[in-house]
C-alpha positions in Angstrom: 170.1 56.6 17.6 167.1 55.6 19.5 163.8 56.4 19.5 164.0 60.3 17.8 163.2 58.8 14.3 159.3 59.6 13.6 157.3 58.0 11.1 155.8 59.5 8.1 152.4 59.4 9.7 153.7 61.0 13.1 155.6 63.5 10.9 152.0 64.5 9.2 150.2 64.7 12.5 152.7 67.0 13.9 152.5 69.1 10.4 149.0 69.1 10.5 149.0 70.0 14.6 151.6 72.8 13.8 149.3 74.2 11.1 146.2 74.3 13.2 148.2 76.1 16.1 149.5 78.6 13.5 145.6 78.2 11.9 144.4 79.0 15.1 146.9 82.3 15.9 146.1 83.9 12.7 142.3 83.7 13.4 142.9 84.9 16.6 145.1 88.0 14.9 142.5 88.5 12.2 140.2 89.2 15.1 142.3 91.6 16.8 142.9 93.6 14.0 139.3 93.9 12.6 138.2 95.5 16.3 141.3 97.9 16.2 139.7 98.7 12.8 136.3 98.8 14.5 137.4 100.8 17.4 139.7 103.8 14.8 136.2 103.9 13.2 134.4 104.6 15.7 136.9 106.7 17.2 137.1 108.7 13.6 133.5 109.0 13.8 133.3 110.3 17.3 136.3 112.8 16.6 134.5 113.8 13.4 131.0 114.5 15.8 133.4 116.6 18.3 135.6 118.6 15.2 132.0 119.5 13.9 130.8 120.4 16.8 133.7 122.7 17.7 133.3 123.9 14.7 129.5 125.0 15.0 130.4 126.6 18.2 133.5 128.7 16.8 131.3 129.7 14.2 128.6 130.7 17.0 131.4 132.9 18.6 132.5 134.1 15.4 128.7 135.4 15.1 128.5 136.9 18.3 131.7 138.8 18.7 130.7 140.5 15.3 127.3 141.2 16.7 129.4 142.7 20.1 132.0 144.6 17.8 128.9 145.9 15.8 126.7 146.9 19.1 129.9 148.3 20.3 130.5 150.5 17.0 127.0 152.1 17.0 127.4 152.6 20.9 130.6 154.5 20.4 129.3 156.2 17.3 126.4 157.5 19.3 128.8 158.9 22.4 130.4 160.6 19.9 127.4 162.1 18.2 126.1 163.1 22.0 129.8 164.5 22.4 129.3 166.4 19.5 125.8 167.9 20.5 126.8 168.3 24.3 130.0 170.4 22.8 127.5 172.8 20.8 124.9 173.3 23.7 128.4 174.2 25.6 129.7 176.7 23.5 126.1 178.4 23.5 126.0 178.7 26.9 129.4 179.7 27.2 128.5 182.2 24.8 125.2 183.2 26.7 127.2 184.1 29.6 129.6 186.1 28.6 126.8 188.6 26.9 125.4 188.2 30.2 128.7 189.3 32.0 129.0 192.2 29.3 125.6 193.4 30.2 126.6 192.9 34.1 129.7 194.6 33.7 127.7 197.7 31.6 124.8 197.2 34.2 127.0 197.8 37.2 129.3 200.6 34.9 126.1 201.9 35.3 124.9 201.7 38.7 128.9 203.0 39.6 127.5 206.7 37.5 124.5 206.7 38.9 126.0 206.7 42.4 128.3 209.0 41.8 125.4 211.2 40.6 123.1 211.3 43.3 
């Protein structure tokens, strides 16, 4: 059995190397995993500014597209008044012209005797 025996002091140093190594790797962890918790942070905060901004703009379109729908409402309301108006002045003037084409027809009843008279 030669030489593969170490003594309690060698047996120490390699303990105590071992534990710095390991020492060493869990510092070096530690680090890594308190920038991924830097980095979500950041990135949560960043995704936060981007929700809320989404948000303001939705809200923006929410606004306008009720402003549009209400524009829209009183424009259509308003045809439909002028509709309404324009359908009246119509039926006047319908109305107009066939006491007109009564008096024509009477006028030209008329004119037909008077004709026939002379």
């Amino acid at each position: 059995m030669g030489g593969i025996l170490m003594t309690d002091k060698e047996f120490q140093e390699l303990v105590v190397n071992q534990l710095q190594i390991l020492t060493e790797g869990q510092q070096a962890l530690n680090d890594k995993v308190n920038k991924l918790d830097a980095n979500q942070v950041r990135m949560e905060n960043e995704l936060t500014d981007k929700v809320n901004k989404l948000d303001d703009k939705v809200d923006k379109l929410d606004d306008n597209q009720i402003r549009m729908e209400n524009e829209l409402t009183e424009k259509v309301r308003g045809l439909y008044d002028f509709r309404e108006v324009q359908n009246d002045v119509n039926e006047r003037i319908i109305s107009t012209l066939e006491r007109l084409e009564a008096k024509i027809d009477v006028l030209q009843l008329e004119t037909a005797h008077l004709r026939r008279v002379k």
